[in-house]
C-alpha positions in Angstrom: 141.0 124.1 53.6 142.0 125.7 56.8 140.6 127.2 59.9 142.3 130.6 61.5 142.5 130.7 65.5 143.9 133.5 68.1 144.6 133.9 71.7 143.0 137.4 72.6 144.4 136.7 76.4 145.2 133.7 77.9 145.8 133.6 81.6 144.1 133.9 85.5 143.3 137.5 84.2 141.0 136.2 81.6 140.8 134.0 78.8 139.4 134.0 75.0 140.2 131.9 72.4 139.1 132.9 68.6 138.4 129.9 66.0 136.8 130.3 62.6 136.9 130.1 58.8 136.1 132.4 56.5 132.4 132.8 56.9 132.3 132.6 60.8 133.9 132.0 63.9 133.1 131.0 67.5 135.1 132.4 70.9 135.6 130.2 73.4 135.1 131.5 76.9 135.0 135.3 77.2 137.3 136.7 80.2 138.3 139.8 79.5 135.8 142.7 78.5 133.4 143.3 75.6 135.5 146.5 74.7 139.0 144.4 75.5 137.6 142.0 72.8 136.7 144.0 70.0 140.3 146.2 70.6 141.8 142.6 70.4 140.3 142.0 67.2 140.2 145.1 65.6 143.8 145.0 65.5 143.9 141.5 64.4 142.0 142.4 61.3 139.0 140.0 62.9 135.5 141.2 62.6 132.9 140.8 65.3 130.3 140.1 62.9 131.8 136.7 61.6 131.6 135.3 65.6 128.1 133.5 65.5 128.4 132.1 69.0 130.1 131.9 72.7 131.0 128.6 74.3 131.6 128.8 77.9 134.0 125.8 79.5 133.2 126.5 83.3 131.9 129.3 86.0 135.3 130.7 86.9 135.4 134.7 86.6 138.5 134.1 84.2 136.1 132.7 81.4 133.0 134.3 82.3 133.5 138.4 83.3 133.1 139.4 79.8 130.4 137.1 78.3 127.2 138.8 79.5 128.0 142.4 77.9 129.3 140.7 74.9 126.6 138.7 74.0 123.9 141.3 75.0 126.2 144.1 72.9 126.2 141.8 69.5 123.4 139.3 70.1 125.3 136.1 70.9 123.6 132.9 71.5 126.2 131.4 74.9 126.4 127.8 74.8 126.6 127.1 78.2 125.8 124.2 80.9 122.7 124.8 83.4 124.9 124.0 86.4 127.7 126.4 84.8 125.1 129.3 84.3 124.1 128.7 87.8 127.3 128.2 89.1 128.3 131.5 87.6 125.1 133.5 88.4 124.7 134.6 84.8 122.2 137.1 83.5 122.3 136.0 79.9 120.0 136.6 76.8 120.1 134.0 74.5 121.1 130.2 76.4 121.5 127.6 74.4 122.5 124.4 76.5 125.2 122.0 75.7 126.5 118.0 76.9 129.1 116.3 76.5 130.0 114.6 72.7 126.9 116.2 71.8 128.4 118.1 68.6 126.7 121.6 68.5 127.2 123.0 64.0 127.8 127.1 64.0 127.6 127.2 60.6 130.7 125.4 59.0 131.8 125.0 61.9 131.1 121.9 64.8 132.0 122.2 68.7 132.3 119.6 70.5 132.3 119.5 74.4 134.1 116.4 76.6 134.7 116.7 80.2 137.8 117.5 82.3 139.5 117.4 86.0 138.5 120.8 87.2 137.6 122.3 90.6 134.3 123.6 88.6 130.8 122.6 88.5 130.5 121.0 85.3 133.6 121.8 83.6 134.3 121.1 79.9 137.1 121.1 77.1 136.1 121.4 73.2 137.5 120.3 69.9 136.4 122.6 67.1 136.1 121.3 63.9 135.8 122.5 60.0 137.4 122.6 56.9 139.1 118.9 57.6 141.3 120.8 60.7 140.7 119.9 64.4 141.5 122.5 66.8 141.6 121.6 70.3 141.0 124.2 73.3 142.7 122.1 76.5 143.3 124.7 79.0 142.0 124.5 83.0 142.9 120.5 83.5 144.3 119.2 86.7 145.2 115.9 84.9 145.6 114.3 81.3 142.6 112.1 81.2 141.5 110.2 78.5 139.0 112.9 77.1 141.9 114.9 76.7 144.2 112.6 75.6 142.3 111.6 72.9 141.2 114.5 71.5 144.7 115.7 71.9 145.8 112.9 69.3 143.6 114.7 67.1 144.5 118.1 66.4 145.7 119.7 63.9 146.4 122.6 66.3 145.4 123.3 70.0 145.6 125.8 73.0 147.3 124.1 75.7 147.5 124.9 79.2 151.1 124.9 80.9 150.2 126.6 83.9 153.3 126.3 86.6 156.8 125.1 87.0 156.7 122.7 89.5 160.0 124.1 91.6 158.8 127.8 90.9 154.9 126.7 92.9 157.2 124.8 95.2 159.0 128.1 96.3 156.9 130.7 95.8 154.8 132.7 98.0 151.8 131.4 97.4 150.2 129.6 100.9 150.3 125.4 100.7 146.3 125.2 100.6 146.8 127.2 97.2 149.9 125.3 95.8 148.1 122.2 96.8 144.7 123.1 94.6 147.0 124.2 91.8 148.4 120.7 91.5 146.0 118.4 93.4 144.7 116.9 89.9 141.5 119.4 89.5 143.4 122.2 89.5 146.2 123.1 86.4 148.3 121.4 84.4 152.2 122.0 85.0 154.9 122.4 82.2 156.1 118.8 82.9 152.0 117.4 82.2 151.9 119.6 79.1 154.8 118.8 77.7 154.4 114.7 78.4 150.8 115.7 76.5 152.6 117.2 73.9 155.7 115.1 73.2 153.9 111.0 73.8 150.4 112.0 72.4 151.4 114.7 69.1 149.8 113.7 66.2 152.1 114.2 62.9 149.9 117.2 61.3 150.2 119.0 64.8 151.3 122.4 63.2 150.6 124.6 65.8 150.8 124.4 69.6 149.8 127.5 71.8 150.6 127.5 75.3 148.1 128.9 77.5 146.9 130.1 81.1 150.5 130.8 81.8 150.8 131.7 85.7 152.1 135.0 86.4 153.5 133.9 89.5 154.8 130.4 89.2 155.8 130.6 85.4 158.2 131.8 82.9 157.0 132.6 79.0 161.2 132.2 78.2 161.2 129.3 79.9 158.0 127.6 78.4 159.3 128.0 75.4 162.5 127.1 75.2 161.2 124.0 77.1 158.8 123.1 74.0 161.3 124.6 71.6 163.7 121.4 72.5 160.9 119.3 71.6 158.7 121.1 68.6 159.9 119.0 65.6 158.2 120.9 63.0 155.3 121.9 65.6 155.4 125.8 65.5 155.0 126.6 69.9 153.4 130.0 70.1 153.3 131.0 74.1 150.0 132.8 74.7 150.1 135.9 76.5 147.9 137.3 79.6 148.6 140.7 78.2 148.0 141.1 74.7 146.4 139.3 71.4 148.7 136.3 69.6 148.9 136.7 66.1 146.0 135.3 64.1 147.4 131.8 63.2 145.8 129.5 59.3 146.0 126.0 60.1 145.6 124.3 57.3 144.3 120.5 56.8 146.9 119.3 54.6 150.3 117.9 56.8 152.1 121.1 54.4 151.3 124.3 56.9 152.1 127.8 56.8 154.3 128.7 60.3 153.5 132.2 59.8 150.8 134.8 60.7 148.0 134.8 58.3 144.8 136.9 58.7 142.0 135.6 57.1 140.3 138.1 54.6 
């Protein structure tokens, strides 16, 4: 009993996330390109034909410049808002809307959306769920709120954004307008948020954490992780990259996980 999940990039350059089991798989949010995607996953051992869907969390070019090839390419349905498909001026195929704690089943497989402090339309978070495991997606959040909180407390894994260090935004060269939207509370979530998230709201069968939408700028992988390293207590901390594919990760239902690669056959 055990669901398999990837970061194929995470990151203000774009952002996919792969969960599924062994019949089929979803990608949320779709940032980089169709033929970035499919050279992701190739070399992951992941086949296209086992995704059976595309969930979008908001209008942002970061989650969105890929989906409309990608869909079109291998005849995706996109789950997607109204507001976000207007707010992103999407030319899509097959739309199939979506609300919040509405649970949407993709086979084995059941996505549910919840809301989130975002400087987006109608931006969302999801928990997917099958096989017993909970994977969260919690990435694009300008505070913890409740929605997050507590689907946090219910993951057996998750994707979880630690966007900035708060004296590295502080002193960079980005202008205050900027620094200000990054940490006004609809903007990202900083190391400090992420890893208050992480260390007073981890469930015990938390088995894998990956750190997401890392800033290039205002963030340091090394750092990240040897920040969460101090912390992990059995939770393995995979930072996700804005460059290249994680390794495909099997979370497994039981609180007895493999820590190490596994791709699913």
């Amino acid at each position: 009993m055990s669901l398999f999940i990837t970061s194929l990039n995470s990151g203000s350059n774009g952002n996919c996330y792969y969960i599924g089991n062994g019949q089929e798989a979803v990608l949320i949010d779709a940032g980089i390109s169709c033929r970035e995607t499919e050279k992701r996953m190739a070399r992951l051992g992941l086949s296209m034909t086992k995704v059976k869907a595309i969930f979008i969390s908001h209008e942002h070019t970061d989650h969105i410049k890929g989906v409309t090839v990608l869909a079109k390419k291998h005849q995706l349905p996109v789950y997607i808002t109204q507001s976000t498909l207007a707010g992103g001026n999407l030319a899509l195929q097959r739309v199939v809307s979506f609300a919040a704690y509405q649970p949407v089943q993709i086979g084995g497989l059941t996505v549910t959306a919840f809301p989130k402090y975002h400087d987006a339309v109608e931006p969302h978070s999801f928990m997917v769920s099958g096989n017993q495991v909970n994977i969260g997606v919690f990435t694009d959040i300008g505070a913890p709120c409740e929605h997050v909180l507590n689907h946090f407390r219910q993951c057996h894994a998750a994707f979880l954004e630690a966007n900035y260090d708060e004296q590295m935004l502080e002193q960079g060269r980005y202008p205050y307008y900027l620094k200000n939207r990054i940490r006004g509370g609809h903007g990202h979530l900083s190391n400090r948020q992420a890893l208050e998230i992480f260390t007073q709201h981890r469930p015990s069968f938390m088995t894998h954490l990956l750190l997401s939408h890392l800033s290039q700028d205002n963030n340091n992988p090394h750092l990240v992780q040897e920040m969460f390293d101090q912390h992990a207590n059995g939770t393995q901390i995979i930072v996700a990259s804005r460059h290249v594919e994680t390794a495909v990760f099997q979370v497994h239902a039981t609180n007895f996980v493999e820590t190490v690669a596994a791709t699913p056959q």
